[in-house]
N, C-alpha and C positions, 0 to 999 in steps of 0.2 A: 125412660128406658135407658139399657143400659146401652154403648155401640162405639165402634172403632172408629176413630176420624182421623185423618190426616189433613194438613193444612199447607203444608208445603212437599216438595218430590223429593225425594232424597232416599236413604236406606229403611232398613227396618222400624228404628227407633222412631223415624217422626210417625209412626202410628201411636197413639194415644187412646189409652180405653176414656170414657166421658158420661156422662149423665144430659140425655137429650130427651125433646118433650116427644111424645108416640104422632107422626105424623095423619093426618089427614088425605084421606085418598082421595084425589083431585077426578074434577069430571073424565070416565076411561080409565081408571085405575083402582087396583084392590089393595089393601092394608094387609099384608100377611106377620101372620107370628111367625119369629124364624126358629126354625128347628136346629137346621145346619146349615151351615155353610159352607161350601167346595172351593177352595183354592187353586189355579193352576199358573203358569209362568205366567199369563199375559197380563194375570193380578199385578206381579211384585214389577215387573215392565210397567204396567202403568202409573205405579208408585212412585218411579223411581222418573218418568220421561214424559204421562199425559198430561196436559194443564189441569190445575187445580179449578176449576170453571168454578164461579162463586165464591171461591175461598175457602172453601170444605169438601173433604170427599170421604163417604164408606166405601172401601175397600170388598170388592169380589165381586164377579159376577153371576155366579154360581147358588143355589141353595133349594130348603127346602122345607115346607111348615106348612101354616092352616089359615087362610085366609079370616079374615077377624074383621073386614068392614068393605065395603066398596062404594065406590064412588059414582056418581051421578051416570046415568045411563048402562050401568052394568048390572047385570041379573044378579038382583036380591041370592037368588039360589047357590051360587057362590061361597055364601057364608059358611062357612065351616067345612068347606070341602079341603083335602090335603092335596098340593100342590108344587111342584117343580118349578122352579125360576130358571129365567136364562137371559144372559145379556144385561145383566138389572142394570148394571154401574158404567154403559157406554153412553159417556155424549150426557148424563146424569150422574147425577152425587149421591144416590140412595143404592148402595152397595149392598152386600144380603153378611157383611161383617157386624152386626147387631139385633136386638130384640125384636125389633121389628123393621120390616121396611116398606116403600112401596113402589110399583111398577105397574105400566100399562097392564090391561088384562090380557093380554095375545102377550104378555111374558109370563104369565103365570098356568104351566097346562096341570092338566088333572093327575095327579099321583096314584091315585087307587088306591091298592095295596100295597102295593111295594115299599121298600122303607123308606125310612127319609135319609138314609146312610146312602142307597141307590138314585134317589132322587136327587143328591145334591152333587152325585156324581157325573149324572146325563150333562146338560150344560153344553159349556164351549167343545169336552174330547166328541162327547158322543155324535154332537149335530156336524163337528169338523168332521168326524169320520162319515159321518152318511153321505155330503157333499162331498167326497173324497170318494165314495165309490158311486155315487149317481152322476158326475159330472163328466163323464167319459162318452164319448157319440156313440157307443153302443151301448152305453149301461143304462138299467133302468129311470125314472125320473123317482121313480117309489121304489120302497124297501118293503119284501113280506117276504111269507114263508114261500119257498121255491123262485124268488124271484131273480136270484142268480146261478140256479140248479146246472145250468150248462157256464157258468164261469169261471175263470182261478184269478184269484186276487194275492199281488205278494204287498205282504206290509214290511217296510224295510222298517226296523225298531221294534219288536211285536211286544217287549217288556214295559214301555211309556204309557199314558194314557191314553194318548190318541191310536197308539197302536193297539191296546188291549180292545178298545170303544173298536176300531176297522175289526178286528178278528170277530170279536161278538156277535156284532151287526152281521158281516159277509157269513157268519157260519148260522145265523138264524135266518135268512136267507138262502141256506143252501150252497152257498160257492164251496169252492178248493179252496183253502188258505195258504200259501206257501210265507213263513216270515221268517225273519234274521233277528240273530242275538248275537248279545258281545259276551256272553258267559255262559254256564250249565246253569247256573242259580236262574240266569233270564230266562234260559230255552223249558227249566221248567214251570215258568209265570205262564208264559205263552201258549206253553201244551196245556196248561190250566185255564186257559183263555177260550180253546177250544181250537187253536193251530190244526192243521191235518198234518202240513212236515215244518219242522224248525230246521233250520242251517245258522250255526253259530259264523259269523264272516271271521271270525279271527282267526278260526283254522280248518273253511271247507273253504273252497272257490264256488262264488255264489253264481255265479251264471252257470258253472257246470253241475251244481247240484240240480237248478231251477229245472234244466234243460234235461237231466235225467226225467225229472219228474212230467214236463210237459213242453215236449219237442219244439211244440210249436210259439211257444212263447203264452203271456200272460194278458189277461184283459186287461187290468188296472196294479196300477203300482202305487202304494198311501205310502207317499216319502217325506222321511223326516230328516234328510241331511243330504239334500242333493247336490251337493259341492264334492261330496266324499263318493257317493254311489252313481251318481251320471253317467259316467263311463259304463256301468254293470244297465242299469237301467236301458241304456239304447239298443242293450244286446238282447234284452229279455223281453220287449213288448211285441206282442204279434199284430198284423196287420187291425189299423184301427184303434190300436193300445193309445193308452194315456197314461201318463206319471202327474199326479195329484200331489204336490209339493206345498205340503202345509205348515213348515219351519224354515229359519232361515239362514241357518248354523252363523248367525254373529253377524251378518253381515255379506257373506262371501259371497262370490261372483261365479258362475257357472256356463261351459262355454261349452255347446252341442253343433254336434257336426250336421248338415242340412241335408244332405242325399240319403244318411241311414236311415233319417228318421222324415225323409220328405215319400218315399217309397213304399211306406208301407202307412201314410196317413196318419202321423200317429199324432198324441196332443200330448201337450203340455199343458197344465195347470194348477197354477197358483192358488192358492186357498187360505182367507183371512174370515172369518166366521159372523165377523162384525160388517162387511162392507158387501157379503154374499148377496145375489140377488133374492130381492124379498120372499119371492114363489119358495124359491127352494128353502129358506128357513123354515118359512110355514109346513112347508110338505117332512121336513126331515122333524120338527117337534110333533107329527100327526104319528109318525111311524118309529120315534124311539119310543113316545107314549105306547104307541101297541107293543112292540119289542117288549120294555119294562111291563106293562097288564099280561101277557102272556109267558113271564117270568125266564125269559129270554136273555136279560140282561144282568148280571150277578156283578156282587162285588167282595173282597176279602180276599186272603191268602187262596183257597180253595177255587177262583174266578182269574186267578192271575192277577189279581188287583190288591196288595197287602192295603191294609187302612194303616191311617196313623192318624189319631185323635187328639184333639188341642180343646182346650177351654176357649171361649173369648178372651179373657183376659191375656191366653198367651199367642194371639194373633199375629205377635211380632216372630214368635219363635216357629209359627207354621207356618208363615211368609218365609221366613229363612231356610226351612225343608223344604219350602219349592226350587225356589232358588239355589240348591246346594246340590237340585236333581235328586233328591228321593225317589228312592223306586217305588211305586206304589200312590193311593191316594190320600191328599192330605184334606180333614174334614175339621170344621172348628165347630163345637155346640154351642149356640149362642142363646137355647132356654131349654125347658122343661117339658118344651112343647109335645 
């Protein structure tokens, strides 16, 4: 088979395309043909900084294909069904950057209908986002339809992935979406995303728009740069609120004042996709699957989501569009599947 390896961390280049033999699905594990594969930052991050464990590594954690064998103890019935991966390449060298790969069965959930262009999109943005609005002491622990009917969610970023995957979700669930953009070009991903209000931060003042729209402040805030917005964010959460801080803008340090935000009980929380407690991953891959089978979940220009398609072969150059902040989702087809 054909597949993308790297062997030591470094930039794009030490990705190498390779001729490797089709692995064997180990006891707990399915052998999937890959379709596509979804690239997002935490890929070319771990490229560049996770140990090389073993000496080799596929690259992505993301993707999407057809199951082609399984391994001791896992339902025969499996075979041939199409499937979304997630998490493939944590803590494992079988990335979903090649023809085939493999991965526990509780990483491969059921795709249905949906395509494999949506399926390889759900992954890290989508499950970050559903932990990003379940994680709050008032928000639900499950996502469905009506289930945040009386809540508003502002997603600070609403043009990124994880911001598109928060609008998605909260608006297929019912909530108010209030997000922010840095452009018009963003504000109209985001209204394509299914936004109720955008406010561009470059030239409204975002706590006084929020505050037009809903006096009393917001349930949940999915932040992608809370170094920059913290300030905005202690102003906007209503009694109870939570800011769900799922990026870590480089590094930087962020310094909250303790009465504003001791007063009205509010939470903070950090959100890393891979280290999440086990319940809530299982429960947030049970309800993006329904989200996706109830075609809730879209992707493309028309979804706020532009694709941008790569061969495998040019892995190195759709690693380099993550990395350069492409707007929109970057997809590699790794067969024919």
């Amino acid at each position: 088979m054909k597949a993308i390896v790297y062997e030591r961390n470094g930039d794009a280049s030490v990705l190498q395309l390779v001729d490797r033999p089709i692995p064997e699905p180990a006891p707990g594990e399915v052998l999937v043909r890959m379709a596509v594969s979804g690239v997002n930052p935490t890929d070319w991050k771990a490229r560049r900084t996770w140990p090389v464990a073993g000496g080799w590594q596929i690259p992505d954690q993301d993707g999407a294909g057809v199951v082609e064998a399984v391994g001791e103890g896992v339902d025969q019935n499996l075979i041939g069904e199409r499937v979304w991966i997630w998490e493939a390449a944590w803590q494992r060298p079988w990335g979903t950057a090649a023809e085939y790969t493999v991965v526990p069965v509780r990483h491969a959930a059921l795709l249905g209908d949906a395509s494999f262009d949506v399926g390889a999109a759900l992954g890290i943005p989508f499950m970050t986002a559903h932990r990003c609005l379940t994680a709050g002491e008032f928000m639900p622990d499950r996502l469905h339809a009506g289930a945040l009917s009386d809540h508003v969610v502002l997603v600070q970023g609403g043009a990124g992935a994880v911001g598109n995957a928060a609008i998605q979700l909260a608006r297929w669930a019912d909530a108010c979406v209030i997000t922010t953009v840095s452009s018009p070009e963003k504000a109209q991903l985001a209204a394509a995303a299914g936004a109720s209000h955008v406010i561009n931060y470059r030239e409204q003042d975002v706590v006084e728009e929020v505050r037009k729209i809903v006096p009393d402040g917001v349930h949940t805030i999915v932040e992608v740069s809370a170094a920059r917005n913290a300030a905005d964010d202690v102003q906007l959460l209503r009694s109870g609120g939570a800011v769900c801080v799922y990026a870590d803008d480089g590094g930087a340090e962020v310094t909250l004042p303790i009465r504003p935000l001791m007063m009205p009980n509010a939470r903070w929380q950090f959100v890393l996709i891979y280290t999440a407690p086990t319940a809530a991953k299982a429960q947030a891959v049970v309800d993006v699957s329904a989200a996706a089978a109830q075609g809730a979940i879209r992707v493309g220009e028309e979804a706020g989501l532009p694709l941008h398609h790569y061969s495998l072969g040019a892995t190195a150059a759709a690693h380099k569009a993550v990395e350069g902040s492409v707007v929109g989702k970057v997809l590699i087809t790794t067969s024919e599947t």
